[in-house]
KETI-95283 format. One record per residue: residue number from 1; y, z negated, x of N, C-alpha, C, O in turn. Coordinates in steps of 0.2 Angstrom, whole numbers, plus 2048, in hexadecimal, padded with zeros to 3 digits. Layout:
N
NUM,Y,Z,X,Y,Z,X,Y,Z,X,Y,Z,X .
...
This chain:
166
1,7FA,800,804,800,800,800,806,800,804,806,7FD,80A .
2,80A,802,803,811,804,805,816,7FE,803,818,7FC,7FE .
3,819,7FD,808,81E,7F6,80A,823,7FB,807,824,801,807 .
4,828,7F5,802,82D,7F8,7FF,834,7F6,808,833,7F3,80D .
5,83A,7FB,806,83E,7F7,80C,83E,7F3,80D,83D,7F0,813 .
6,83F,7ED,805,840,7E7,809,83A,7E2,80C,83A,7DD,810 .
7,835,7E3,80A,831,7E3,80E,832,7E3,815,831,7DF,819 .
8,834,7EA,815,832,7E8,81D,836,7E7,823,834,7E7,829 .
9,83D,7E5,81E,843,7E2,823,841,7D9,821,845,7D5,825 .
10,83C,7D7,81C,83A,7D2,81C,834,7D0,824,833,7CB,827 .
11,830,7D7,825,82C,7D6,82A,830,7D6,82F,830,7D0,831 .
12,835,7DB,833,838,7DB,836,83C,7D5,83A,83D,7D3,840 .
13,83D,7D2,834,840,7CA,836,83D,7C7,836,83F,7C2,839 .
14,836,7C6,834,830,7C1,837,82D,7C1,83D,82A,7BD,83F .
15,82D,7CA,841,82F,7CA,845,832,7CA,84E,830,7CB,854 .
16,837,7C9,84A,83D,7C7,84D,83C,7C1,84F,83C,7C0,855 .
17,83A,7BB,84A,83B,7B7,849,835,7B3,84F,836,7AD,851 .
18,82F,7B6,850,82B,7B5,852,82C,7B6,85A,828,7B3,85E .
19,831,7BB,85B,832,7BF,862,82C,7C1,864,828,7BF,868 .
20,82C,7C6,85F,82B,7CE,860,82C,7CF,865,830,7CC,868 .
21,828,7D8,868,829,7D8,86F,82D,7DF,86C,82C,7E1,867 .
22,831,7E3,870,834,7EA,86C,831,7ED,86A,834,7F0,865 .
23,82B,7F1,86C,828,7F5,86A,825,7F3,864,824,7F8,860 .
24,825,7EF,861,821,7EA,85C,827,7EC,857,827,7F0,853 .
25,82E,7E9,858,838,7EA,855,837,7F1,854,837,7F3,84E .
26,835,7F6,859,836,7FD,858,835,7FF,853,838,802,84F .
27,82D,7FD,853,827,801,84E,82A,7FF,847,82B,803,842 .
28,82D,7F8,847,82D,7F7,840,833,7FA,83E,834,7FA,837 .
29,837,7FC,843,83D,7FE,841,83D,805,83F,841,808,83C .
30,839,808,841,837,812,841,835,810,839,839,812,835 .
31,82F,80B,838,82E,80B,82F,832,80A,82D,831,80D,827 .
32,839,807,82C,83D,805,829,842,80A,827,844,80C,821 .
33,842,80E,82E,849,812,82D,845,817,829,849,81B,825 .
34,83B,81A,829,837,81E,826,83B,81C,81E,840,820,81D .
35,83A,819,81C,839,812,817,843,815,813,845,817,80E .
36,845,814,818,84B,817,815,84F,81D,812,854,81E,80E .
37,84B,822,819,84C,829,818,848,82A,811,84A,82F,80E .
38,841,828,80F,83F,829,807,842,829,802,842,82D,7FD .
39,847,824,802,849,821,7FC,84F,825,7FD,850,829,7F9 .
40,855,826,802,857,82C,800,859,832,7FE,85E,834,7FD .
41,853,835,7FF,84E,83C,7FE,84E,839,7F7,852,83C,7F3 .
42,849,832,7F4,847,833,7ED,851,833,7E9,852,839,7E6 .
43,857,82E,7EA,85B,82F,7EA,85E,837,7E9,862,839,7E5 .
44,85D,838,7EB,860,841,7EB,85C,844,7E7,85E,847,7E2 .
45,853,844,7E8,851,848,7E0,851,845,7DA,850,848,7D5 .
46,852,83E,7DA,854,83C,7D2,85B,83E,7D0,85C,83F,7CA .
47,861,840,7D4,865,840,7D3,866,846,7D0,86A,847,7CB .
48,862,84C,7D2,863,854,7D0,85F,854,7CB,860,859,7C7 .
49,859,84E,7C8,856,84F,7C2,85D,84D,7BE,85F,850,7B9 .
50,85F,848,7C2,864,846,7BB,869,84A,7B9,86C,849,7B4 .
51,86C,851,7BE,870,855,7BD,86D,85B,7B8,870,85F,7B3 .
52,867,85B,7BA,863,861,7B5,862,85E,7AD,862,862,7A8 .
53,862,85A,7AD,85E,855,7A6,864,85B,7A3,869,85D,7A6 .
54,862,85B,79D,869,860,795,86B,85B,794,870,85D,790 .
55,86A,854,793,86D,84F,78F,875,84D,796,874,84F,79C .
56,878,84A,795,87F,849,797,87D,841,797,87C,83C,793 .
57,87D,841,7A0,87A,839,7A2,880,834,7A7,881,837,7AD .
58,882,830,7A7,887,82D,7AA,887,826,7AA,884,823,7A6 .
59,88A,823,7B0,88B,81D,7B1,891,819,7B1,895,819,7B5 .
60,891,814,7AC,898,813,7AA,897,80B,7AF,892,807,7B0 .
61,89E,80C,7B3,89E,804,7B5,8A4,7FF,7B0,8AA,800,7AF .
62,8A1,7FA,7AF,8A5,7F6,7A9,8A9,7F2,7AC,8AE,7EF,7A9 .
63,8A8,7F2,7B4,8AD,7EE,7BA,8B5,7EF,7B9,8BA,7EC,7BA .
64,8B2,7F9,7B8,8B8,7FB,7BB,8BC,7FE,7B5,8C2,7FE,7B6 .
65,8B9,800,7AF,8B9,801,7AA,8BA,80D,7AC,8BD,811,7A9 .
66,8B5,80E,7B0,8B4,816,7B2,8AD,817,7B1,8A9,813,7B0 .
67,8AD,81E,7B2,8A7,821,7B6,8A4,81F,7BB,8A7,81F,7C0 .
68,89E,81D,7BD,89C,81F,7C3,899,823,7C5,897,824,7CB .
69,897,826,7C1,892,82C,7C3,891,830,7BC,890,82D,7B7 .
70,892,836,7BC,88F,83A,7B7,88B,841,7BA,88C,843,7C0 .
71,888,846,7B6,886,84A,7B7,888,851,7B4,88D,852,7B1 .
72,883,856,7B7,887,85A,7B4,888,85C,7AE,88E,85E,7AB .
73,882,85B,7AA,883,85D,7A3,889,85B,79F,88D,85E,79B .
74,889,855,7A2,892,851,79D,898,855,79F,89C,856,79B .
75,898,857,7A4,89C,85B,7A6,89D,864,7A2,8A2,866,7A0 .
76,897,866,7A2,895,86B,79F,899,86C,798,89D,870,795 .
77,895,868,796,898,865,78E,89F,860,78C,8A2,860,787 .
78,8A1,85F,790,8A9,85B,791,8AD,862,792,8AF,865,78D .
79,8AE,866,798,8B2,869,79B,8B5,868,7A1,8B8,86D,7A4 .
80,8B5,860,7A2,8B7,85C,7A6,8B3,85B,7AD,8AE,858,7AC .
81,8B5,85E,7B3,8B2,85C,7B8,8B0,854,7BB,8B4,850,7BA .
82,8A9,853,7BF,8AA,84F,7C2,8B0,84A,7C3,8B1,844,7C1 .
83,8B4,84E,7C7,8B8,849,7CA,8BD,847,7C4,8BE,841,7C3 .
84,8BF,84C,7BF,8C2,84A,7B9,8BF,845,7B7,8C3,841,7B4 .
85,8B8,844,7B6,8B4,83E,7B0,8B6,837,7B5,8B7,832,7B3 .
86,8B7,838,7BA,8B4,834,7C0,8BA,82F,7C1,8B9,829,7C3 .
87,8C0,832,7BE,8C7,82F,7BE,8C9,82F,7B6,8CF,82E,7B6 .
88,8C7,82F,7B2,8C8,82C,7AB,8C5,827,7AB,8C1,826,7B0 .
89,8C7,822,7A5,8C5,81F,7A0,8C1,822,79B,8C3,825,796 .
90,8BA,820,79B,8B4,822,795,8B8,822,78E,8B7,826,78A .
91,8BE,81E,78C,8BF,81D,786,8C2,820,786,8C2,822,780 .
92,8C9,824,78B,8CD,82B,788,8CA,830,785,8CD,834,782 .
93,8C1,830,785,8BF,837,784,8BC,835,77C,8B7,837,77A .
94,8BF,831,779,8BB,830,773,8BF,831,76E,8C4,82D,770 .
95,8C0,832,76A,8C2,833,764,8C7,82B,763,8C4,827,767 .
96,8CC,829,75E,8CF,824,75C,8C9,81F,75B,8C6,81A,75F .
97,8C7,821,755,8BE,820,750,8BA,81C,755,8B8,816,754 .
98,8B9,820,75A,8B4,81E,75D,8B5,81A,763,8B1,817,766 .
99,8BE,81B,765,8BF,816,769,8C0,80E,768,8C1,80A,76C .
100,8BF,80D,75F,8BF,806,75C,8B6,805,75E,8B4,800,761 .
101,8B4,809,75C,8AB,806,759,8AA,805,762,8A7,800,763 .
102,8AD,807,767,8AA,807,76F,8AD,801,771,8A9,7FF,775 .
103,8B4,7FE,76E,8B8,7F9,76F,8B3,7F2,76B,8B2,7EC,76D .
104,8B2,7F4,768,8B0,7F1,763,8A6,7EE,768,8A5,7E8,769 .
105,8A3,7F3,768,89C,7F2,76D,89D,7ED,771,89A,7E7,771 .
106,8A3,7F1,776,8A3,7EC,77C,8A7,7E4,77B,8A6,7E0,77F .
107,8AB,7E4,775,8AB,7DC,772,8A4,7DA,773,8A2,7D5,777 .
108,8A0,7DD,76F,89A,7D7,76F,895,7D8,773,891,7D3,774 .
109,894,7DD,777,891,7DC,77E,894,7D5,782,890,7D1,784 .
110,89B,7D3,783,89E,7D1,788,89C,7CA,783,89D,7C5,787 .
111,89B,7C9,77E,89B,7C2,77B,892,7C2,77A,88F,7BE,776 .
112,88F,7C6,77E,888,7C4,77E,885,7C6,778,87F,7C5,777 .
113,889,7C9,774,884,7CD,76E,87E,7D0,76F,87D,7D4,773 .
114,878,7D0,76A,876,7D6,76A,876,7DE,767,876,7E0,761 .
115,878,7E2,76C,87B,7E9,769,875,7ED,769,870,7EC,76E .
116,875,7F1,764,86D,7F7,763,870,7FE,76B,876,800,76C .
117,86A,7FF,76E,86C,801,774,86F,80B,772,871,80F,777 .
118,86F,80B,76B,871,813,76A,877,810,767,877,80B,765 .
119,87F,815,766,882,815,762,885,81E,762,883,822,766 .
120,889,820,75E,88B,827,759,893,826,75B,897,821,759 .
121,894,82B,75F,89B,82D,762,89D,833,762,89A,838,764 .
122,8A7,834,75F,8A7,83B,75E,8AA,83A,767,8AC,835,76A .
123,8AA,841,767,8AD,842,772,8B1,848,770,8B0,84D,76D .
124,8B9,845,774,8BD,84C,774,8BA,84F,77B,8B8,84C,780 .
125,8BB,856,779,8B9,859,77F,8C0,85D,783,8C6,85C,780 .
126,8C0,860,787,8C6,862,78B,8CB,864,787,8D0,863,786 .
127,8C6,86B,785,8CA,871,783,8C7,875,77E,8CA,87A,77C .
128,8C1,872,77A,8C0,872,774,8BE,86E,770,8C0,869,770 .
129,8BB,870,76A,8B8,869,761,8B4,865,768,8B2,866,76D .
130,8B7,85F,761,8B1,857,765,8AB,858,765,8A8,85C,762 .
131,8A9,853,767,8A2,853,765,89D,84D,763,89F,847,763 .
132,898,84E,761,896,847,75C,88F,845,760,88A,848,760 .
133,88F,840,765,88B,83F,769,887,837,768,889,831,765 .
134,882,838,76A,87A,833,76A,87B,82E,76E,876,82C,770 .
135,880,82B,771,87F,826,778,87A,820,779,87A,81C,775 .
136,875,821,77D,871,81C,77C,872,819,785,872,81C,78A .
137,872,810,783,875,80F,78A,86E,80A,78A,869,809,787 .
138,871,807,792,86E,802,796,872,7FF,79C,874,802,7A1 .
139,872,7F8,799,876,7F5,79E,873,7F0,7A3,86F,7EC,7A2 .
140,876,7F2,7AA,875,7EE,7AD,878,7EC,7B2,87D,7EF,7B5 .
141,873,7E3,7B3,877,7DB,7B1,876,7D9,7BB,872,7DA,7BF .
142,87B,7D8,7BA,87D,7D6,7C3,87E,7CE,7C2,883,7CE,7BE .
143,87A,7C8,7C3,87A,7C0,7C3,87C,7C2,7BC,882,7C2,7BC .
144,878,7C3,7B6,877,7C1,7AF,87E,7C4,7AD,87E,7C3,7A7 .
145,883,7C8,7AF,888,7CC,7AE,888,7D3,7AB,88B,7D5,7AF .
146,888,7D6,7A8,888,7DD,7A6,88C,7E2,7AA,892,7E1,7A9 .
147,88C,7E5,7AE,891,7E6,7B4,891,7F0,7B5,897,7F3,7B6 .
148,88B,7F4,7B3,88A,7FB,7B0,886,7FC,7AA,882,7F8,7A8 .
149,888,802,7A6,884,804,7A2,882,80B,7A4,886,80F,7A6 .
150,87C,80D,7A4,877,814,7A3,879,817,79E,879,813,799 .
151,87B,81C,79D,87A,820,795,877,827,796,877,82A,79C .
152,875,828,791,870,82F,78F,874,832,789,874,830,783 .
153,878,836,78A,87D,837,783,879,841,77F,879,847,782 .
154,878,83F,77A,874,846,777,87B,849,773,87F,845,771 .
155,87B,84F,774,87F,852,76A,87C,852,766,876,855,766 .
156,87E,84E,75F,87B,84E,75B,87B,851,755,879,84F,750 .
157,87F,856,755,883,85C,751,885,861,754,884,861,75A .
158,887,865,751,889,86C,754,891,868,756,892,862,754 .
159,895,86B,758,89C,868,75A,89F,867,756,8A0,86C,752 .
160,8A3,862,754,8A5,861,74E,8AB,864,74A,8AB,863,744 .
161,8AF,867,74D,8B4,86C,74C,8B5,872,74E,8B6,872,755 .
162,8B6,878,74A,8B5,87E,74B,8AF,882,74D,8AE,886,751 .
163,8AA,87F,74B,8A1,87F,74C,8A2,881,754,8A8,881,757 .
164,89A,885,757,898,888,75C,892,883,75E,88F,87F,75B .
165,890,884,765,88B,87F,767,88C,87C,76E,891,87E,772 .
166,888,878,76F,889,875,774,888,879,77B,889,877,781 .
């Protein structure tokens, strides 16, 4: 079986600790650095499934109240580049409507509510009709804090003004 990293920067200091001889520090350190070049590699091909997915997937940080990450598809679908998403506020891109119901969410997230992990958002888009989107999140808690959320955002209509598709 296969030592995760921390694993083996756990061995590594037991190692150490034991005064190891170098070649002993070396080796462990070749697996380490092996160990980390994997997880980079995995890192990069999760990151192009996540740009391939058709669903519009992003990372909101609640810290900052931005983006942290999105893909392309939101992009696709927004009109908005990258670095545009990357420097808004998630809630300029929502309709009035739905900037209550999201205000409203993150009330009771923040007072330890239980919130249903999907809600129904209309989204302006750049330069054309809004859109009526599925968000389905997951948040995650840095020391029992809520600190990001994951979302998975579907269209769940055709665009809502002046038809067409997505």
């Amino acid at each position: 079986m296969n030592a995760t990293p921390r694993e083996k920067i756990e061995a590594l200091r037991r190692l150490t600790a034991r005064g190891a001889g170098p070649e002993e520090v070396e080796a462990s350190l070749d697996e380490l650095d092996a160990a980390c070049r994997s997880l980079e590699w995995e890192a990069v091909r999760f990151r192009e499934l996540l740009d391939l997915a058709p669903a519009s997937i992003y990372e909101f940080d609640l810290t900052t109240g931005r983006f942290a990450w999105v893909n392309r598809t939101i992009c696709d679908r927004t009109g908005y580049s990258a670095e545009d998403l990357l420097a808004m506020n998630p809630l300029d891109m929502l309709t009035e409507e739905s900037q209550v119901l999201m205000m409203e969410r993150h009330r009771r997230i923040a007072a330890g509510e239980a919130v249903e992990p999907e809600a129904v958002y209309e989204l302006k888009t750049r330069n054309g009709p809004n859109l009526r989107v599925l968000l389905t999140s997951n948040l995650i808690h840095d020391q029992g804090l809520p600190v990001r959320a994951v979302v998975v955002g579907l269209e769940i209509s055709s665009r809502t003004a002046g038809g067409g598709g997505a």
